[in-house]
N, C-alpha and C positions, 0 to 999 in steps of 0.2 A: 504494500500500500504506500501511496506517494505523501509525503509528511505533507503538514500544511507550507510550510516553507515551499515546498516544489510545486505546488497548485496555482495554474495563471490561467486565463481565461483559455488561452489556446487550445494548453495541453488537456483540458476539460470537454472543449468541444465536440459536440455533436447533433446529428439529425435525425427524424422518424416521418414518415409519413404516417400521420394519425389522421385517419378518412381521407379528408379530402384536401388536409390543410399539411404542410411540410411546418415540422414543427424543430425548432432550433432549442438545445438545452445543455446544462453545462454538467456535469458526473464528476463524483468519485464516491468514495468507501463502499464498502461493503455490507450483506445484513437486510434488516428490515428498508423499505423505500419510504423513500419521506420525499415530496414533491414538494419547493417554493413557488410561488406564484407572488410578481411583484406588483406595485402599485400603475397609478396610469398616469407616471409624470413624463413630460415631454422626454424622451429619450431615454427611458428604463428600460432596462433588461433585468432578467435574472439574476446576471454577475452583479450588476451595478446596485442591488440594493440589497444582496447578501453575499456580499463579498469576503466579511467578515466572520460568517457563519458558517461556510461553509467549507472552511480546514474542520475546524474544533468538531462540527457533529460529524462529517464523515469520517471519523475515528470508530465513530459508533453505527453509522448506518449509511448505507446506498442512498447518496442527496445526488438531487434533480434538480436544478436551478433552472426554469421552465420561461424561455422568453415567450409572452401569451401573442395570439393573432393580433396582428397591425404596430407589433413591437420585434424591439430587434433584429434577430435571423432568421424570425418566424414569416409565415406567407402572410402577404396583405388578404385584407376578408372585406369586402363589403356586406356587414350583417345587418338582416331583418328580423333580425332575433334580440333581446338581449346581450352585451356583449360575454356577462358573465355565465348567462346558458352558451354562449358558443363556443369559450374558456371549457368550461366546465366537461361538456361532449366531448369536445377536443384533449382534455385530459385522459378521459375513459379512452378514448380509440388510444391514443400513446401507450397507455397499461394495457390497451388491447395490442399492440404492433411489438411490445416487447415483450409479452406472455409474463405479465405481472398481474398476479391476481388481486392483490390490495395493495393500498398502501397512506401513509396517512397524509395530508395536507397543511402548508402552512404558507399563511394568506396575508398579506399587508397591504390594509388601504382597499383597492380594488381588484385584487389578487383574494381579499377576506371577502368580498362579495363573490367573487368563484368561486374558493372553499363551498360557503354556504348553500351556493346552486348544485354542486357537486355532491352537498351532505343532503339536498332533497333530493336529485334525480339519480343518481350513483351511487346512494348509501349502501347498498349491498358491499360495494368497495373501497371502501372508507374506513380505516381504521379509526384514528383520531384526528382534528384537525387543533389549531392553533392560530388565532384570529389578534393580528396586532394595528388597531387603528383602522380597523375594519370597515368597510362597505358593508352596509344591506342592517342596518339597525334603526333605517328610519328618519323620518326630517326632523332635526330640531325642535323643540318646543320654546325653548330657553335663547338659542344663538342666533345669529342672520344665517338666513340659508339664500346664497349659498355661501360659505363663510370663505373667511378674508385669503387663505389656501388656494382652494377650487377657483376662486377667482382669477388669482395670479396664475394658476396653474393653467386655465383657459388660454389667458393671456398670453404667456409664452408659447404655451401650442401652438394659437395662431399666428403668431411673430413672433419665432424663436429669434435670442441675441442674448449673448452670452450675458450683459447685461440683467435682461430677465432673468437668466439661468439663477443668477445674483440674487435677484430678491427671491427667486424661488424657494433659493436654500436658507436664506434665513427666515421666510416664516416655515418651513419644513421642519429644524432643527429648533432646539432651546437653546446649542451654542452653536453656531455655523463658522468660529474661528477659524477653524481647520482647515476652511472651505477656502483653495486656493488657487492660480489660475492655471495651472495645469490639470483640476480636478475640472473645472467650468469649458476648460477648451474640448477636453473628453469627452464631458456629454453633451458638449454643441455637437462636435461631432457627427455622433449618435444620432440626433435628431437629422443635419445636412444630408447624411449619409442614406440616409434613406424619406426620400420624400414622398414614394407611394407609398407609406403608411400613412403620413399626412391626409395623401386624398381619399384612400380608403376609409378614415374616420370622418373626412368632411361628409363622405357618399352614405354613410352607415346610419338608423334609422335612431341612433345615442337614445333609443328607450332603457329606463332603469326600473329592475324586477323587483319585483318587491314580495320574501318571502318571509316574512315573519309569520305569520299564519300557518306556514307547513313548516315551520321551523316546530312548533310545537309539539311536533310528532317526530324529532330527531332525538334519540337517545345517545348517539356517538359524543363518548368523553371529548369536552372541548376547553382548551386552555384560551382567556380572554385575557390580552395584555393591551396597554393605550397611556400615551404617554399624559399625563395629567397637566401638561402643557401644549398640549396639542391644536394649531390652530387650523387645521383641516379637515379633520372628523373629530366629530365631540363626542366629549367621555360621556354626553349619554345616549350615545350610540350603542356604545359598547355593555351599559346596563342595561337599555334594552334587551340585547342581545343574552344576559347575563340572567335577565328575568326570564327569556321565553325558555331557553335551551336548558334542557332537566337536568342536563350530568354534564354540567360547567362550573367553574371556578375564572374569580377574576384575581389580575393583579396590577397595579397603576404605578407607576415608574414616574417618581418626583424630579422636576428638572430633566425634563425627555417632551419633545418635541412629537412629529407623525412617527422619527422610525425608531422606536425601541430597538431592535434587532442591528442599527448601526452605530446609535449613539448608546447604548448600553447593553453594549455586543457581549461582552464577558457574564453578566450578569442574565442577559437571555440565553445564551448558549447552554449556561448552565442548568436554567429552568426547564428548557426546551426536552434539554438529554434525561433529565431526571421524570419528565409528565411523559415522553412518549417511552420510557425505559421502565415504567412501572402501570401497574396496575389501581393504586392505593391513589 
């Protein structure tokens, strides 16, 4: 097994045709599979928003850093569906193209809205999932919706510049010091670099599904984590989420922004390995 140290985006790379869609995702360890699914920020992939995650658990488990349709290396999709039902299918055909019968999920942002469609339509395949700043818990009661995040986030989609990149990452994070300009140039990149995802998401019909309702009837153990600073899905989202789903536990990461899993990498890593490595 290659240490974390030897782990780069490269030497990780791969592809599956799952149905109809060519799907780009990033491997290693061994074990149980554990699929990520990342958010829907201008320019994300897989690598780019578990980068940090994914030495430390694949010590313990077969990880899939999963770039979703109209991102990354993945195929552009013009979808009349949902994007996180077409996520979600397009998961199951991957587990279906690699002869993996389960495996568990873990979701940030609009990656947690996949999870979720995946915990209704695919629960047979589902072991556990892990929802961090989650999609699919519902509008606000409390915040502006759409909040000050998703705004910017819009914003830069439709006129990426690294600039934007800029503001993106400071209402993202709680501390965005780190945030430097060979980190902004990389994921301008990312975005330049492929502009038919651009048009595929202008062409796509951006309805949002809404399952809390049949979320009620998902018993799959679910770890809820959300940064208590968060200014793009609000933490009560995530109690919703916490109220509907029977066999969930939550936990709120003080001074943490949208991504737990990047700014409090150590500390999730370790939660992660211990909720999908036990039963209790």
């Amino acid at each position: 097994m290659a240490t974390t140290a030897q782990l780069t985006e490269e030497t990780t790379s791969k592809f599956v045709q799952a149905g109809d869609i060519r799907m780009h995702y990033n491997e290693a360890g061994t074990g149980e599979t554990v699929v990520f699914l990342h958010g829907g920020g201008p320019g994300a992939t897989g690598w780019s928003n578990f980068v940090r995650n994914i030495g430390p658990l694949s010590e313990h488990f077969h990880v899939m850093l999963v770039d979703m349709p109209q991102y990354g290396g993945s195929d552009d999709v013009v979808m009349t569906e949902p994007h996180s039902t077409v996520t979600a299918r397009a998961v199951k055909d991957m587990l279906d193209a690699l002869d993996i019968e389960k495996a568990s999920l873990v979701g940030n942002s609009m990656g947690g809205a996949a999870t979720l469609a995946f915990a209704v339509d695919h629960n047979e395949r589902l072991n556990k999932m892990v929802l961090m700043g989650s999609g699919g818990g519902g509008v606000s009661i409390f915040d502006h919706s759409p909040s000050e995040g998703i705004k910017i986030l819009m914003e830069v989609a439709n006129n990426p510049s690294v600039e934007g990149l800029r503001s993106l990452f400071n209402v993202m994070l709680y501390d965005a010091s780190f945030v430097n300009e060979e980190l902004l140039q990389a994921r301008y990149a990312g975005i330049v670099a492929n502009p038919s995802h651009q048009e595929a998401r202008r062409k796509s019909n951006n309805v949002w599904r809404g399952v809390l309702a049949d979320l009620a009837n998902v018993t799959t153990p679910a770890l809820i984590i959300h940064g208590r600073n968060d200014r793009v899905v609000s933490l009560e989202g995530s109690m919703r989420l916490l109220s509907v789903l029977e066999n969930s536990r939550m936990e709120i990461f003080n001074h943490c922004g949208h991504w737990a899993q990047f700014e409090h990498a150590s500390l999730f890593n370790r939660m992660v390995e211990d909720f999908l490595s036990h039963d209790d």
